[in-house]
N, C-alpha and C positions, 0 to 999 in steps of 0.2 A: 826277336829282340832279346838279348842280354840283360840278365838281374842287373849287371854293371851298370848297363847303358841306359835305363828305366831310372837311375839316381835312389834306389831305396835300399836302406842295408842288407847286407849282406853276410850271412853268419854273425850277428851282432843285434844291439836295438832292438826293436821291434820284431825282428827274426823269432826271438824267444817269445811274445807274446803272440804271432803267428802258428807257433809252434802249438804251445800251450792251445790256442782256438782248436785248431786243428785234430790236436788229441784227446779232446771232448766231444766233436762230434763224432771219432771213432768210437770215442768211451760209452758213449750214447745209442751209436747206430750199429755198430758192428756188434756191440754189446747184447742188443736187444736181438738178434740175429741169433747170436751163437746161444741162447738162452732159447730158443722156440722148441727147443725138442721138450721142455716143461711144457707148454702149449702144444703139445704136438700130442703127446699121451692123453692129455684132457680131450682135445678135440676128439679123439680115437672111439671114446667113450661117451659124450656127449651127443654126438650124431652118429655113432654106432658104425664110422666109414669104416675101412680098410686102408690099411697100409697105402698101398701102391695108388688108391685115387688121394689120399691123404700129402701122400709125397708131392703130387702137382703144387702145394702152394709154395715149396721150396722151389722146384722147378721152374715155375710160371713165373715166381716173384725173380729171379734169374734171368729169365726171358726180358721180360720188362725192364728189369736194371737195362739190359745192356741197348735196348731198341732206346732210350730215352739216352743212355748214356754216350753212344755214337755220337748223333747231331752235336751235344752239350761240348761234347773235346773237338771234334771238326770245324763244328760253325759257330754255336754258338757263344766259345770261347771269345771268341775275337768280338763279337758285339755286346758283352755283358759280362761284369766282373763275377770273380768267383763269388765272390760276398751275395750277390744278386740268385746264383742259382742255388745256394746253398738256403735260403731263407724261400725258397720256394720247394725245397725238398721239406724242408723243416717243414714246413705247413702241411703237406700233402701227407708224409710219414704220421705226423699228431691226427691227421686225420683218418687214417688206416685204423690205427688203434682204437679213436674213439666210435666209430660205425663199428665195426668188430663184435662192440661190446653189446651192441641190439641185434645179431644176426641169430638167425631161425635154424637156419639150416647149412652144411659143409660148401654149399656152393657161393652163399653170400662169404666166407669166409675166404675160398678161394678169392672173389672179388678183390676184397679189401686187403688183405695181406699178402696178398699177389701180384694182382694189376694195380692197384692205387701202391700199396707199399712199395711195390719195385721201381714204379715210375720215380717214385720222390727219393728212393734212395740213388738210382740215375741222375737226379737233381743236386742229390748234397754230395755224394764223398767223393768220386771223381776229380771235382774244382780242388778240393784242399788237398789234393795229391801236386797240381799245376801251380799253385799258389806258393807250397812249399821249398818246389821246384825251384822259384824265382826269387824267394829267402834262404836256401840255403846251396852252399859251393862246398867247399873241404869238408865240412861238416851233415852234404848231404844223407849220406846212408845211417847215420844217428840219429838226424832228425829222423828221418823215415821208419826208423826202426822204434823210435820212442813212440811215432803217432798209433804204429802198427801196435805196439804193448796194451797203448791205452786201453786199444780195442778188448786184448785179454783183461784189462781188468775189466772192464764192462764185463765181460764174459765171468767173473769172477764175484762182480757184486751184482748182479742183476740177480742171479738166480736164488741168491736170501731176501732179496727186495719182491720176486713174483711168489717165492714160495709163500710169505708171507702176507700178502696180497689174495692169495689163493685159502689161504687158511681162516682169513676174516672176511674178506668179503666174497668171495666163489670165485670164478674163472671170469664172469664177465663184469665184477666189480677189479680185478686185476687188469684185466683189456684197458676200460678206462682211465683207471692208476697210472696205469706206461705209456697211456698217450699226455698225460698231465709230468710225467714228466720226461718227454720227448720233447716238448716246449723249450727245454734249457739248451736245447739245440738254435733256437733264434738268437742267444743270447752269445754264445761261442761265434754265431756267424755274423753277425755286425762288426767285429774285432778285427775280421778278416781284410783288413786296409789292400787296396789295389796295387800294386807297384805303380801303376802308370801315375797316381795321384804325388808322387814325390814326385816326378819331370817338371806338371806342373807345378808347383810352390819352387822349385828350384828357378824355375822360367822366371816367375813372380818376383824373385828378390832378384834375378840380374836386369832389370830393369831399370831404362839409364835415369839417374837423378837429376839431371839437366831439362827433364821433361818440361816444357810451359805448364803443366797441368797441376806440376808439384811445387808451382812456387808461390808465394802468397801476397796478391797486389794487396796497392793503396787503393784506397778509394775517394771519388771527390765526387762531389753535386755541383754540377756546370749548364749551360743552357743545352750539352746535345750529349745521346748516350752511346757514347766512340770513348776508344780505350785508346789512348795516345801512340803515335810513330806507326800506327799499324790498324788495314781494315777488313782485316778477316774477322769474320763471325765463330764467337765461342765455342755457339752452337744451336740449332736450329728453331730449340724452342726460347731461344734467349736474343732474336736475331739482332738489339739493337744494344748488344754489349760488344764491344772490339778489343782484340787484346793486342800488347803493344811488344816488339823484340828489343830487347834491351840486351847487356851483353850478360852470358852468362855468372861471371865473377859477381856482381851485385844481386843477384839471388830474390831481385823486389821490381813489382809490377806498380806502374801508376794506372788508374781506373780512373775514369771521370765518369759519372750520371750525373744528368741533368733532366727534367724535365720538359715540360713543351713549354711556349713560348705565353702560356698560359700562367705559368707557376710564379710567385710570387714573388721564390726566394734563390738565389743566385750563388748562395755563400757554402762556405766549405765547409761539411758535413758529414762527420766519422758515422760510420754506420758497424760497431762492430761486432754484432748477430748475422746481420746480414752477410756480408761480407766473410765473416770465417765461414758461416755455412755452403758460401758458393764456392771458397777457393780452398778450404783446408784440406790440407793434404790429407787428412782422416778420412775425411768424407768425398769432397768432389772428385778430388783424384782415383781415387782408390776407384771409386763407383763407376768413373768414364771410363778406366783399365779394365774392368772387370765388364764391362758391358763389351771392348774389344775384343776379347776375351773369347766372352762368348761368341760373338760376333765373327771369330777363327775358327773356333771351336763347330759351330753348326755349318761352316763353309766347308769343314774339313770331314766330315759327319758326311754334308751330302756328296763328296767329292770319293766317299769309301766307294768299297763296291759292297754292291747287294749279296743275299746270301745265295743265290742261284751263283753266283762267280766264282765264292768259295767254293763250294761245289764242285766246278770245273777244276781249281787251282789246290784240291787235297794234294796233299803229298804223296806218293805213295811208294814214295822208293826206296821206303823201308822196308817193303816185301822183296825189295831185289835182293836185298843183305842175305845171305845162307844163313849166317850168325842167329839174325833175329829171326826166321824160321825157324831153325831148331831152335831158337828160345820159347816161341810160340808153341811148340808142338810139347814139348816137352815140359812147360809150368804146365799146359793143361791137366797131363796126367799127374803132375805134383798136387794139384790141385784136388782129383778126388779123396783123397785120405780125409781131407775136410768135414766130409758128409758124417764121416762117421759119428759126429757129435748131437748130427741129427735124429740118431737112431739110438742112442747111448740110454737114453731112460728107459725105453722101452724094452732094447736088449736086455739092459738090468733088470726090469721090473720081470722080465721071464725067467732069469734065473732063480728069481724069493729075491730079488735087495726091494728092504720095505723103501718110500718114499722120505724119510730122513737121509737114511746111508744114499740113496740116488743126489739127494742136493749134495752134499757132501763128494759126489765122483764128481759133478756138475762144477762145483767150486774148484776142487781141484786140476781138475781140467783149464779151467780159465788163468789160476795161478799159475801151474808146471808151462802153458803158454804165453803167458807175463813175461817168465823169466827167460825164456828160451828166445822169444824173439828179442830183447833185448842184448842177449847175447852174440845174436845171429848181427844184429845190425852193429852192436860193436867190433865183434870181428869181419865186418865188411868192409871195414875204414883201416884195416890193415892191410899195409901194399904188400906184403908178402904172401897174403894168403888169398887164394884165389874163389870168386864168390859160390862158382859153379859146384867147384869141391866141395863146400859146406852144403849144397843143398845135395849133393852125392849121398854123402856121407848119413844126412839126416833121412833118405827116403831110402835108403839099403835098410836103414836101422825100422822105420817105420814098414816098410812091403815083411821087414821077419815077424817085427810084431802081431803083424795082424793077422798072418797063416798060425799063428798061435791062440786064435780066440777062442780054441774049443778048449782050452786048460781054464776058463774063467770060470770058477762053482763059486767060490765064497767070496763074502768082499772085501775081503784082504787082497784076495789074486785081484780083484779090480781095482783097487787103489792102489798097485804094484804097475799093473799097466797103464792105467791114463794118467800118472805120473811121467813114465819115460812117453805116452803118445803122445800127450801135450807138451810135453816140453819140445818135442822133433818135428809136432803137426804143421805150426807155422812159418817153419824156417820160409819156404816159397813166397809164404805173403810180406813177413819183415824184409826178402831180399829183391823183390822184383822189381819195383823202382828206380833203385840204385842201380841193378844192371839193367835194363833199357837204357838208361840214362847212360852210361858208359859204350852201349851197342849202338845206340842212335844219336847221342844229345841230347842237349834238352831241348833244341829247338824243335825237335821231331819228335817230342815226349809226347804230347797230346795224341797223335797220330796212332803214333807205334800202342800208344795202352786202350786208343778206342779200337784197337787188331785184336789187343789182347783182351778185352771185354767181348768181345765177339766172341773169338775160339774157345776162351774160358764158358760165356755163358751156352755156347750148343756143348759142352764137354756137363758140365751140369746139369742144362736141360736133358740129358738122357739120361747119364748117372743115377740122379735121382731118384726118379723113377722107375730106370731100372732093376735099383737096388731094392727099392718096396718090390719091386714083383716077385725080386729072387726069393725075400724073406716068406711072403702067401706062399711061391711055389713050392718051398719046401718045409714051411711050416716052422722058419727060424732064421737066426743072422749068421749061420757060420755062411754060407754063401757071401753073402754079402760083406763078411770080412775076408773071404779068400779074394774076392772079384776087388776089393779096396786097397789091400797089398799086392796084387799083380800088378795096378796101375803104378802101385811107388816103386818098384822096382823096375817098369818100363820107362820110368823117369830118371832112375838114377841111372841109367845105360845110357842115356840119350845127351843128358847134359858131360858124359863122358865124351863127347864128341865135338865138344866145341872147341877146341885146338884146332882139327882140322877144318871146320869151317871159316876160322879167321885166318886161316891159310889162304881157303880159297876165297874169301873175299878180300885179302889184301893182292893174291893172285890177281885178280878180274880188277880191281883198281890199278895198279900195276898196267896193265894191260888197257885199260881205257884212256890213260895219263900217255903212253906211250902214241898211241893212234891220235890223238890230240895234238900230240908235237908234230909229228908227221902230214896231218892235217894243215894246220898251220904253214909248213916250211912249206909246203907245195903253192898255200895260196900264195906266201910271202913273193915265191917265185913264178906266178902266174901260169901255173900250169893247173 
């Protein structure tokens, strides 16, 4: 179903306050993310792990995202609003953090910032991707690119909020702190208004004002309790009230009650407490609509199909498009360059940068990525410039950077390079929305990004880990930045390719529209 066709604005209104929701619990969730390599050095040292078992909770917490994240865009979409799954992420993330902060040993740790944190993050950021989806049209690759920014600031302001955290109260009074304020994530997602909730309030006001239920009788005290001209029952717990059809132009009901044959008094008797209470349009009317309502509402509820149906009825011919395969294939590999932020304090901390200059690459890192996706999503909203190009361009520039990590001695030379990597790291996440959304639609948006959660999280789930291993195995990170620019440069080959995939999948439609005709004419002609 269409933003249009749901009745809720559309690049406008509420869209900006959608917006805003939205790019707080990036600010929040992705924030706290790209900050864990501050966590990650601690943990290093606190339980004495290694690199590469270390690495699993990035990995795992990956895993998990995308096993929760599946169902939630498949099925669970359709039977629960965003708002609903993002306040259950919200709970389950605040609680990652706050168990965290009592754990003994690297394995409770994996737990909690792994399996619980990835599950909830499956939970929240997904929906505010869908959500956006159905608030914004002309102006989608902005919004998407602002939501994706927010993320850099979080990235940006998180790491002087844990450094700081870490300095007064230790690492596991820090844990705490960031699940206390992971909480401001409930607050973002209550905001998160349903599209489907405008249809109805629209439904509500075209409702006809000639209703009986909206009009307000007389009332009398007579010997019987019958509503003149007419002997229908009001309603069931009222059975001996009748209401009477009058013509609609005079807009006023006569009501007669009277008592049993017992009553004393026979005369005519304004009652008018009673009587506005039973007929006012404030209240009786409103209350009997709204019970109909519901009464639609749960007819229509049991008439859904279950989710074993969905099930059966996923889309999946999204994977038939060439186009959105090599999209899939190729953000994966755009997507390692990312890790490297995972490894960034530690890498530093071997080279001599004391733990001040490390926050400082940290910050900048999340700023130089601020500005860059904001960029990237501005220029995705221009029709001359193609989106693929830009992520070309940014992972050619990203794969040379990184074959250059062995020039990094002082930290001058590293606040030289995570300057220009942040600014180029995130181009792939500000633009991959927007283009799904142009490869697929948006009505096959859920679909196509729970594919893309997939390939992305086994692209991760090894990455990862891999890359800890390279570093033990060689006793350092230049591996692991050579192994991190191969993949951006196999990225930016790949997205060079997508011309001729929309060849041939305009080919192959072409081609099926043709056989279709042909189809047709034959039956038209009963052959």
């Amino acid at each position: 179903m269409s933003a249009e066709s749901l009745g809720n604005p559309v690049d406008r209104g509420w869209s900006w306050v959608i917006l805003g929701a939205s790019s707080a619990i990036s600010f929040l969730h992705i924030g706290s993310i790209k900050s864990f390599g501050l966590f990650f050095v601690e943990i290093l040292e606190m339980f004495d792990a290694s690199v590469s078992v270390t690495s699993l909770i990035s990995s795992l917490q990956a895993v998990c995202f995308a096993v929760v994240a599946l169902p939630v865009l498949s099925i669970g979409i359709n039977f629960q609003s965003s708002r609903f799954f993002c306040l259950v992420g919200g709970l389950l993330c605040t609680a990652a953090y706050a168990l965290s902060a009592f754990a003994m040993n690297v394995e409770f740790i994996i737990f909690t910032l792994s399996i619980l944190f990835g599950c909830g993050g499956g939970f929240l950021f997904p929906p505010t991707l869908v959500i956006l989806g159905r608030y914004f049209h002309k102006r989608r690759g902005l919004a998407n690119g602002l939501s994706m920014a927010a993320a850099c600031l979080g990235g940006l302001a998180y790491p002087l909020y844990i450094r700081f955290c870490m300095d007064e109260y230790g690492v596991r009074g820090a844990l705490l702190l960031v699940s206390g304020l992971y909480m401001h994530v409930l607050i973002a997602a209550c905001l998160l208004t349903p599209p489907e909730q405008y249809g109805l309030s629209k439904r509500n006001e075209k409702l006809p004002e000639k209703e009986n239920l909206l009009l307000s009788p007389i009332v009398k005290r007579t010997n019987s309790l019958t509503l003149t001209n007419d002997n229908s029952a009001l309603s069931s717990s009222l059975p001996n009230i009748r209401l009477s059809r009058e013509p609609v132009k005079t807009r006023r009901r006569t009501v007669t009650i009277s008592h049993d044959a017992n009553s004393p008094s026979t005369h005519k008797l304004k009652t008018p407490n009673f009587s506005q209470y039973l007929s006012n349009m404030s209240l009786m009317s409103i209350s009997l609509v709204d019970l109909s309502l519901q009464k639609s509402t749960t007819n229509m509820k049991i008439k859904e199909m279950k989710w074993h149906d969905y099930l059966k009825k996923i889309d999946l011919t999204v994977l038939k498009q060439i186009e959105f395969i090599l999209f899939l294939v190729a953000f994966c590999f755009s997507a390692v360059p990312a890790i490297f932020f995972v490894f960034l304090p530690a890498f530093a901390r071997e080279k001599g940068i004391s733990d001040n200059e490390i926050l400082i690459l940290v910050c900048i890192a999340g700023f130089t990525d601020f500005l860059g996706r904001v960029v990237w999503g501005f220029l995705s909203d221009i029709q001359r410039i193609r989106t693929s190009h830009i992520i070309v361009i940014t992972m050619f520039i990203l794969g040379t950077l990184s074959q250059m990590a062995r020039l990094l001695e002082s930290f001058v030379a590293f606040c030289l390079f995570i300057t220009l990597y942040g600014f180029f790291a995130g181009s792939p996440f500000a633009l991959f929305s927007s283009m799904i959304t142009k490869i697929v639609g948006i009505e096959k948006f859920p679909t196509a990004y729970a594919c893309l959660i997939l390939a992305q999280t086994c692209t991760l789930a090894t990455s990862i880990p891999f890359s800890g291993f390279l570093r033990d195995l060689t006793s350092g990170y230049y591996a692991t930045c050579h192994y991190i620019g191969t993949n951006a440069l196999l990225s930016a080959l790949l997205f060079l390719f997508e011309p001729f995939a929309q060849r041939m999948d305009l080919k192959r439609n072409v081609n099926i529209r043709t056989q279709n005709v042909q189809n047709s004419d034959l039956q038209k002609n009963g052959i």
